[in-house]
N, C-alpha and C positions, 0 to 999 in steps of 0.2 A: 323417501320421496317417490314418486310415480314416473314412470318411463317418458309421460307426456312432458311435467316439468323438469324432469333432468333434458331431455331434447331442448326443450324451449331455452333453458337459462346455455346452452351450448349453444346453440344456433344465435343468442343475443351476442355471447360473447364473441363469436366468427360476425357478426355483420356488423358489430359496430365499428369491430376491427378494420375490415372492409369497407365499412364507409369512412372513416375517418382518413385511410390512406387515402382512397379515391379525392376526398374533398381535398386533401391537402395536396394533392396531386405527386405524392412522396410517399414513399416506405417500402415495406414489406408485408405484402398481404397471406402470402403463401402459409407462413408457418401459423399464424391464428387459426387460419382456416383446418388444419390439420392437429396440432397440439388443445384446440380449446377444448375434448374430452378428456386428456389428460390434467388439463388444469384446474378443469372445474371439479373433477375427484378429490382432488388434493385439494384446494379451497373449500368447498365446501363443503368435506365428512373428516379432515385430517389436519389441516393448517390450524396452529393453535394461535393467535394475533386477535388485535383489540383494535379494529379501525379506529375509534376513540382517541386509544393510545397508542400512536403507531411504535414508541418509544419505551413499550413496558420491556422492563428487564428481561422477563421470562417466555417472552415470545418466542416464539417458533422463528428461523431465518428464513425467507425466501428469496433465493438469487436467480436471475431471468438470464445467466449465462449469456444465452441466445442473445443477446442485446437486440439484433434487428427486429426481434419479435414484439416493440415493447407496445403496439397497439394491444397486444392481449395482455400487456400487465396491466396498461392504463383500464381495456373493461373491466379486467377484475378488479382493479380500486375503486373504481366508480360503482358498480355493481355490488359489492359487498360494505359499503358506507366510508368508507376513506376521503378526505379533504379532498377530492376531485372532483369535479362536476362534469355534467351532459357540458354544457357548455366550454370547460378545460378540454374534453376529447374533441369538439369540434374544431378548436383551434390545435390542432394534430401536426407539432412543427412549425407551428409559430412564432413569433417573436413575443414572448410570457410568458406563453402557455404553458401549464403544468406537465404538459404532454411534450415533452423534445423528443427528437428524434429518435437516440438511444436514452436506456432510464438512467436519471440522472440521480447519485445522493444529495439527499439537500436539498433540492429542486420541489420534489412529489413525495409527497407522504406517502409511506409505505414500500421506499424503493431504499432497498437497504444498501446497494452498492452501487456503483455508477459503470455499467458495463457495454459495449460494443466490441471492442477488440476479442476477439475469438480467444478461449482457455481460460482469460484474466477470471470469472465470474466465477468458472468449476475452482479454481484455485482459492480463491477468496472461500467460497463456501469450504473449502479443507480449513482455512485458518478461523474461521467462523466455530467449525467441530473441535477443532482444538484448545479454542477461550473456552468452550462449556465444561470440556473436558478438564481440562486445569483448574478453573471454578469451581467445578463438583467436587472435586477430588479435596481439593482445600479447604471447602468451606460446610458440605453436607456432613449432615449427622444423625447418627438412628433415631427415625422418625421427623427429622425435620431434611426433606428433601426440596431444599429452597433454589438449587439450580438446577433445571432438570426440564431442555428443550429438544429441539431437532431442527436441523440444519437441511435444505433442502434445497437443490438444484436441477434447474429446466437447462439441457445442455442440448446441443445439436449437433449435427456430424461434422461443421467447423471446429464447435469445440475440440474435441476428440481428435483432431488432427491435429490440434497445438502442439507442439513441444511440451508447454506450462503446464499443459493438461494432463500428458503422461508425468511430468514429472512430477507433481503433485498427487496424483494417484496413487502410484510408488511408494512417496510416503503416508500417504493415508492408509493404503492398506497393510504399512507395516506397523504403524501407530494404532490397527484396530477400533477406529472411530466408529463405534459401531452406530452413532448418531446420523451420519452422515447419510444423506440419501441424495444418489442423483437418476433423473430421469431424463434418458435420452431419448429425442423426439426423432426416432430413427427413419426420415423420410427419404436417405438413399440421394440427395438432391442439395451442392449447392450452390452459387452465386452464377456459375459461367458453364454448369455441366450438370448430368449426373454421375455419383459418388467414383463407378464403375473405372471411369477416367484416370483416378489417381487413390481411390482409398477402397482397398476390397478386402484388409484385413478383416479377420475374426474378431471382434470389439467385446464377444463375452468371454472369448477366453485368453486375452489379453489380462481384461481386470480380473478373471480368474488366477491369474499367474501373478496379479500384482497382489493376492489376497483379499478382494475382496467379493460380496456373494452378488451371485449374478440371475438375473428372471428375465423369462424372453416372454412379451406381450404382442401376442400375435398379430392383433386389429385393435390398431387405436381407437377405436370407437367402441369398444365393448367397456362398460361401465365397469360390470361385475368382474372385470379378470384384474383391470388395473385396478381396485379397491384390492381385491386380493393379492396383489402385487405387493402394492404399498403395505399392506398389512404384514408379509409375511418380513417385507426388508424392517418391518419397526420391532418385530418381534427379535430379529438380528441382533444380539447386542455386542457378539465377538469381530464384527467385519461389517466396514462400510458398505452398503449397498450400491448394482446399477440394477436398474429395471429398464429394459431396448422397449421403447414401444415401437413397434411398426408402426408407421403415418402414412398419409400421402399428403406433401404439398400442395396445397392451394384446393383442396379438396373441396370433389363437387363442382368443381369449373372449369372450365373447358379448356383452363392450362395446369389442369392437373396434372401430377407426378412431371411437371417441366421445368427445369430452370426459369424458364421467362415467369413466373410464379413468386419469384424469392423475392426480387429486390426494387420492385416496381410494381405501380397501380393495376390490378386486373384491365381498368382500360370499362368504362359506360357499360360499353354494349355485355362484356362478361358480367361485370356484376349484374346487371339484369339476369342472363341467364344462371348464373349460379344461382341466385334466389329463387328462381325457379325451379330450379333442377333439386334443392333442398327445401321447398315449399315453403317459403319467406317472403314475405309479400314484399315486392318489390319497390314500394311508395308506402308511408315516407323512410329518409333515409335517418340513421342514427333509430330507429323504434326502437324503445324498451318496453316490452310487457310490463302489466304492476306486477304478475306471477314471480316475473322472474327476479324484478330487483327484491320485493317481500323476500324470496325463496333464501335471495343470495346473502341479502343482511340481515337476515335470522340465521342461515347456516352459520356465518362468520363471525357474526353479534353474540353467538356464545363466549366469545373470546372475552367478554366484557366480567362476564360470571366468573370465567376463568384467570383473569387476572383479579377480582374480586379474593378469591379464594388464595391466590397466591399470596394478596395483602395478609389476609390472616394464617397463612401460614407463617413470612415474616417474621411475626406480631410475637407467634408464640415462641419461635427461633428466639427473637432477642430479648425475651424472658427464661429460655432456659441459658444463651450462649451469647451475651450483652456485645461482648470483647470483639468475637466474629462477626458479629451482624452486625455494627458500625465498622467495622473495615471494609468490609463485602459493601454496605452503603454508597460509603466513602469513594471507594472505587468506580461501583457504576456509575456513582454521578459526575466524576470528572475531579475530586477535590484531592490536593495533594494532604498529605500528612503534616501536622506539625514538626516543625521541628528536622523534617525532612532531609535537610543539607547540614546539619550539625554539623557532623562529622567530614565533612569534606576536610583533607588536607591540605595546608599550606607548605610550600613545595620551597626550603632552602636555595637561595645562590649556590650555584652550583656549575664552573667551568666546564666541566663533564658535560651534567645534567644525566638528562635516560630521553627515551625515544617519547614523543608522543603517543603513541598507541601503549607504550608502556605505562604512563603516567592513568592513560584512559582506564589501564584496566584496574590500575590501584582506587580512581572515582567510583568506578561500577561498583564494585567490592566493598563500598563506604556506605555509597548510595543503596545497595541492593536489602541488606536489610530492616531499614527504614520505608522502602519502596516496593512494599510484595507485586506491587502490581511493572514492576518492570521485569521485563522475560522476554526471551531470545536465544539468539545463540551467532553458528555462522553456517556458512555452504564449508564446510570440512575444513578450516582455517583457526580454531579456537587459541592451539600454541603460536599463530602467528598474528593474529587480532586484537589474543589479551582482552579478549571477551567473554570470557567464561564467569559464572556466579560460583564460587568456593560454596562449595558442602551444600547448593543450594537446591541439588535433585538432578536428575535427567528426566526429563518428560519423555516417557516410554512405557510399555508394556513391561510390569516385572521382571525380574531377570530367571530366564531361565536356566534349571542346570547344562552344562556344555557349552550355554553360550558367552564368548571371548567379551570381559567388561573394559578393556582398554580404553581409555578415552573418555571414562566415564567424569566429572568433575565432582563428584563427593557428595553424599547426601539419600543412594541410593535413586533404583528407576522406580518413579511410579507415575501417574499421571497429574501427581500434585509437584512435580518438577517441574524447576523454571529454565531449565538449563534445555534451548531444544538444538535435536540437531539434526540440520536441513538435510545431510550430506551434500553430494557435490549438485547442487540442484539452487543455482544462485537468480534462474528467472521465478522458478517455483517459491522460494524464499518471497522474494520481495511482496510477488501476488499473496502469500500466506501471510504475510506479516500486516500489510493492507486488511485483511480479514476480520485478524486480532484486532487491531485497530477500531475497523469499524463495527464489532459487536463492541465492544464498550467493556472498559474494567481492567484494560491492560495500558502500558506505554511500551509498546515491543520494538523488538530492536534486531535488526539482521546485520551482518558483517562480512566482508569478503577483502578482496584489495579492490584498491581505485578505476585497475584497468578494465576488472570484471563488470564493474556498474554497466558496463556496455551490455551485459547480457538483462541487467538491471531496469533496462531505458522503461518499456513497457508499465510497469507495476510504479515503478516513481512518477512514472508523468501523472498518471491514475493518481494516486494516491496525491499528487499537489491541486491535479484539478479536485480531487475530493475533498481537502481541506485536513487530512487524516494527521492524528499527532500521533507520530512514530520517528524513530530515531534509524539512521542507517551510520555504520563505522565503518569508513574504508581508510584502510592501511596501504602502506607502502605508495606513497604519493607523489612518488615523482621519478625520476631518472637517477638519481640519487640512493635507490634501493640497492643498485649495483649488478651483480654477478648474474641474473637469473634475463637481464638480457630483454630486448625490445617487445619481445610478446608482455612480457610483465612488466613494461615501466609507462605507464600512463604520461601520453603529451598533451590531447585533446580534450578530454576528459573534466576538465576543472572546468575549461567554455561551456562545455555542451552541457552541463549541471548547471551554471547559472543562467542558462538561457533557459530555464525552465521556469514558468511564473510560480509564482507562491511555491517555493521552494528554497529553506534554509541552507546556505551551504555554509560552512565555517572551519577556516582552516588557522588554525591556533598556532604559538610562535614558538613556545615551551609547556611547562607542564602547567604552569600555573594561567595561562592565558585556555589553557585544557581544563583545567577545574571552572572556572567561569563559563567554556561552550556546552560542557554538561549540564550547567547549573541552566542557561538558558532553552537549551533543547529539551531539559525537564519543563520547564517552565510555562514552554510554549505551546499552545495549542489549537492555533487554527491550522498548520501546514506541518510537515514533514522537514527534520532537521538530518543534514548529510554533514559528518563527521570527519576531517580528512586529517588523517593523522602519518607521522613518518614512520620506519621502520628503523634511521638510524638515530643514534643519540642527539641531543641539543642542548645548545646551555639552558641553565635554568636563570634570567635575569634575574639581576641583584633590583627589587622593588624598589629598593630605597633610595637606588641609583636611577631608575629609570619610572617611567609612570606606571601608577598600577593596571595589573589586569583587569581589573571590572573596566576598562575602555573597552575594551573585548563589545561590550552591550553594545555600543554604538557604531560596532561595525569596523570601526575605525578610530585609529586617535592616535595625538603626537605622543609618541615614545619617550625621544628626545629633542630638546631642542637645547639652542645655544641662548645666552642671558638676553639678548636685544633681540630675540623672536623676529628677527627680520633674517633670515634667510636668503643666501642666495641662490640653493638648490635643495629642494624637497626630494630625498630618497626614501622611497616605500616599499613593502615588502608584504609577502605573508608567509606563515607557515617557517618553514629550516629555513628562510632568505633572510629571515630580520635579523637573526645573527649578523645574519653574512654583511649588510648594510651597517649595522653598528658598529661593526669592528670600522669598515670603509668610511664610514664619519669621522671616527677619531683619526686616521691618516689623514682627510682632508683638512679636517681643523688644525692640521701640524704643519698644515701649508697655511694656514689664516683662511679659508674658506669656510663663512657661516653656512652651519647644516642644521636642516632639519630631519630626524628619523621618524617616519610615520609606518605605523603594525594596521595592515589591513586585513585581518582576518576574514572577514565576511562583508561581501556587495550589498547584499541586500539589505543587512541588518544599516550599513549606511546609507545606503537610499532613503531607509523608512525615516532616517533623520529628519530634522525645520533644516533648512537651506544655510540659516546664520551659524547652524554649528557645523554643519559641511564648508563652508568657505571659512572657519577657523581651521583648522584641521589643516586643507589643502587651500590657502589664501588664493585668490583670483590674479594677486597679481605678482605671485611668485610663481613664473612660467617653465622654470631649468627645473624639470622634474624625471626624475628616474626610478622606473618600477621593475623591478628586481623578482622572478618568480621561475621557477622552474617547471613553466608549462606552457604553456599556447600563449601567444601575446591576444589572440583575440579577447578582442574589451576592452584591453589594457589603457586606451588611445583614451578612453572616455575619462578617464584618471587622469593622465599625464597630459591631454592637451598637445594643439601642434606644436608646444616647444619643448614636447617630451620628448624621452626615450623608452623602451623596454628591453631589458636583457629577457631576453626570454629561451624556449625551446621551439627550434623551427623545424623540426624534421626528429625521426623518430631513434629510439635510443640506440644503444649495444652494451654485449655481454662483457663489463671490467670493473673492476674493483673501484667503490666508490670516488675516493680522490681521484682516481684516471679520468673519470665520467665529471668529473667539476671542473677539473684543468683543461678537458678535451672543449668543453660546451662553456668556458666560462664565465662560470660560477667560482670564483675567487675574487679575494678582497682587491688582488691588482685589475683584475677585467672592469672590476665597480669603480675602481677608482677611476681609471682610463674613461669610461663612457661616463662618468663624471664631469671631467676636464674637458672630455669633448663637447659639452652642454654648452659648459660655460665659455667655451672659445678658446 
């Protein structure tokens, strides 16, 4: 292309940017203004994508990290032929519009993850590079190279100052994803300063020290240095790429290189002058050349030919390799396998029992080889999560001679391992697992304990407003873990997860109410399933005594009740409590007091109930109700009603041996009985 029309399709993409924030009188103008040469390189001589198809398998990733920046995502989808219109940009933050604020998945075609919070998007593209990674390694074969994309990221020097971001890094450049490319739009500049203030480290020789290979791009605006940038990070295949571009925010305006640039309208009178100051005719606003939009959906429109070509690669894949190419199918497209949960076990009565998290790891290990596409691991927790896939691989770099293979779970490293391991890195986890999720082909799964979800918040809220089906397992659930003491025993933790919309939580009673939360959290697929399981033993109810576990589905359901179902106190529980309530039933009914036992496993899955089989369950006008739980009573009220109670946890644990920790806070069948009697007078 000619230096006229690469200028022109640049300067489209900065001022429509800029008018659409001005019109909306909301955004970020700063970073289009400065990044749209870097973006338009990458779209238009490098991005492999089908605006057609925004959804083809084999497309290339692009993640806008940056979230603020997303006016220049919106040009470039509208500019390169993507389901967005002149008219979607104009409405820039409105209420419909294809254009929100930050890019939203699911929302606008062609925005692959839903980012604003600063690291979440660099993270997500690590877990993006490592579905390809695992995919190819699985499924490619000499001569038939049917998965085989690149992963790419627009990051700013917020990102870069996450937490998620370094720690995501770390593991990317020890996983050698040599797919992985991020472009830092290094404009020195962000929201309330310049960088100078609070971030002056070295940023290439940081990712030099994390592994992977580093290019320093002097002037963002030079065409030919960033092509040659990009080109030498794709020719990379041992180590993930950063390529620094030098920028200037809001470039070309008269608040250039300024904070006041980032997060707010240039303001009438600047965008006048900046168009002038870059020769853009100032009236009207929103102009697209016909130059530039031909220029931009014929650069990008290749992607039509290229997924063309991909179908008949396919074609001839599952003529030479039938067996693969319908798994690999199967996968992208979201379909589970036949026959899938066969092998689930049914889990004996059993006084003892075994712990939830234990039982969990016996489903994984049932489910895992029927389920290629479920992969995970934990943040350095696997002997205590009971999350590991047996003989199932490690996804890692070969093993090399001298290095220590301890910990490894059987199967050998290579990149067709499903066994990953985060290290101690449980915000990075979550954002990566999001990743996997959203390139398509996995059902991945992260693991830590319950109290850690705290470092989790970020990547979970994400991932519910995204709609992602992923599965999270936390272990050790409550106060009742014991010895290891108030940092590690989760009180809040269980509230502050279900006050998360569209977000599964499910906290199972025994092992066999644990074989049903797998089978639904497989199952499920418009939101994210969180898994809570205990650390110590449980009975395994006798079925045949008590109702079965597929109530589990609905959230909720009576356990036990007495013959004349008339009730004079409903006691509920979830999780290690429902023992503890059924033992408490039978003392009361040894006084003549009709009980009912109700297993709550999960809120929401009862919420999503008809009304008529919620007021079965919990009758309207049996009001002596008592909810039994060893966590935070918030919520609890909406269950039990003002003539309830809650034994709950009101204040934070300490370090003693389980039974001290039930007797102290109690949790015992005499405390249940006691605030029982107290109900009923």
């Amino acid at each position: 292309m000619s230096a006229r029309i690469d200028q022109l399709c640049i300067d489209t993409l900065r001022f429509l940017s800029v008018d659409m924030v001005q019109k909306a009188d909301s955004g970020h103008p700063g970073l289009p203004l400065g990044a749209a040469p870097t973006a338009y390189v990458l779209w238009s001589r490098w991005l492999k994508v089908n605006p057609r198809n925004p959804d083809w398998a084999d497309r290339d990733r692009f993640v806008l990290s940056a979230g603020h920046g997303s006016a220049l995502l919106y040009s470039l989808l509208y500019l390169s032929g993507f389901d967005v219109s002149l008219e979607d940009i104009k409405q820039f933050r409105q209420w419909g519009s294809k254009a929100p604020g930050h890019p939203e998945r699911g929302h606008t075609p062609g925005v692959e993850v839903t980012t604003g919070p600063l690291g979440q998007g660099f993270a997500n593209a690590v877990g993006m590079a490592m579905a390809e990674a695992q995919l190819a390694a699985r499924y490619n074969r000499p001569g038939h190279k049917v998965v085989d994309h690149r992963t790419w990221v627009l990051a700013s020097d917020g990102d870069l100052m996450e937490g998620v971001a370094s720690e995501a890094a770390s593991l990317a450049g020890h996983l050698q994803l040599g797919k992985l490319t991020c472009l830092y739009d290094a404009n020195f500049v962000t929201l309330s300063a310049a960088t100078d203030i609070a971030f002056t480290e070295d940023c290439e020789a940081r990712f030099s020290a994390y592994g992977w290979h580093t290019q320093w791009v002097e002037d963002g605006n030079d065409l030919s240095a960033i092509d040659a940038a990009i080109r030498a990070a794709a020719a990379e295949s041992a180590r993930p790429s950063l390529i620094l571009v030098r920028t200037h925010i809001g470039y070309g305006s008269p608040k250039q290189d300024s904070f006041e640039a980032h997060g707010s309208p240039l303001g009438e009178e600047e965008v006048r002058l900046t168009k002038q100051n870059l020769g853009w005719p100032v009236e009207p606003a929103f102009r697209v050349p016909d130059e530039a939009l031909s220029t931009m959906q014929t650069a990008v429109g290749k992607g039509a030919d290229q997924e063309d070509a991909w179908n008949r690669l396919m074609q001839a894949y599952a003529d030479a390799h039938p067996e693969l190419a319908a798994e690999l199918r199967r996968r992208l497209e979201g379909v589970l396998p036949g026959g899938w949960d066969a092998d689930i076990p049914v889990f004996p009565a059993n006084a003892k029992g075994m712990a939830t998290r234990v039982a969990s790891g016996k489903l994984m290990n049932a489910l895992a080889p029927k389920l290629p596409e479920l992969s995970g691991g934990s943040a350095d927790l696997d002997p205590s999560t009971k999350t590991a896939l047996k003989g199932m691989g490690d996804f890692n770099p070969p093993l090399e001679a001298g290095e220590d293979p301890q910990g490894s779970d059987g199967g050998g490293w290579s990149l067709a391992g499903r066994n990953l391991h985060f290290g101690v890195r449980e915000h990075a986890m979550a954002a990566i697992v999001n990743g996997m999720a959203a390139h398509g082909g996995f059902i991945p799964y992260g693991a830590t304990f319950l109290v850690f979800s705290d470092y989790m918040r970020p990547p979970i809220r994400l991932a519910a407003l995204m709609g992602l089906h992923l599965i999270h397992v936390f272990t050790h659930d409550s106060i009742l873990l014991g010895e290891d003491g108030p940092t590690h025993q989760p009180v809040e933790q269980l509230a502050s997860l279900r006050a998360i919309p569209r977000l599964s939580v499910i906290r199972p009673a025994d092992a066999n109410e644990t074989a049903v939360a797998w089978r639904v959290a497989v199952e499920t697929r418009d939101r994210p399933v969180m898994l809570i399981l205990t650390r110590q033993d449980l009975p395994t109810l006798d079925r045949e005594v008590y109702a079965a576990a597929e109530g589990l589905r609905q959230g909720a359901y009576v356990l036990d009740a007495d013959a004349d179902d008339s009730p004079q106190i409903i006691l509920i529980a979830s999780g290690s409590e429902v023992s503890l309530i059924v033992e408490a039933a039978g003392r009361l009914r040894r006084d003549g007091v009709s009980v009912r036992c109700v297993s709550m496993p999960s809120w929401d899955l009862f919420e999503a109930q008809p009304r008529d089989y919620r007021d079965s369950v919990l009758p309207p006008a049996a009001t002596a109700r008592l909810a039994v739980e060893a966590g935070s009573a918030q919520g609890w009220h909406r269950w039990v009603g003002d003539g309830g109670d809650v034994l709950s946890v009101d204040r934070f644990g300490a370090s003693a041996p389980m039974q001290a920790l039930a007797d102290a806070y109690g949790f015992t069948v005499d405390n249940v009985v006691k605030r029982a009697r107290a109900l009923l007078g």
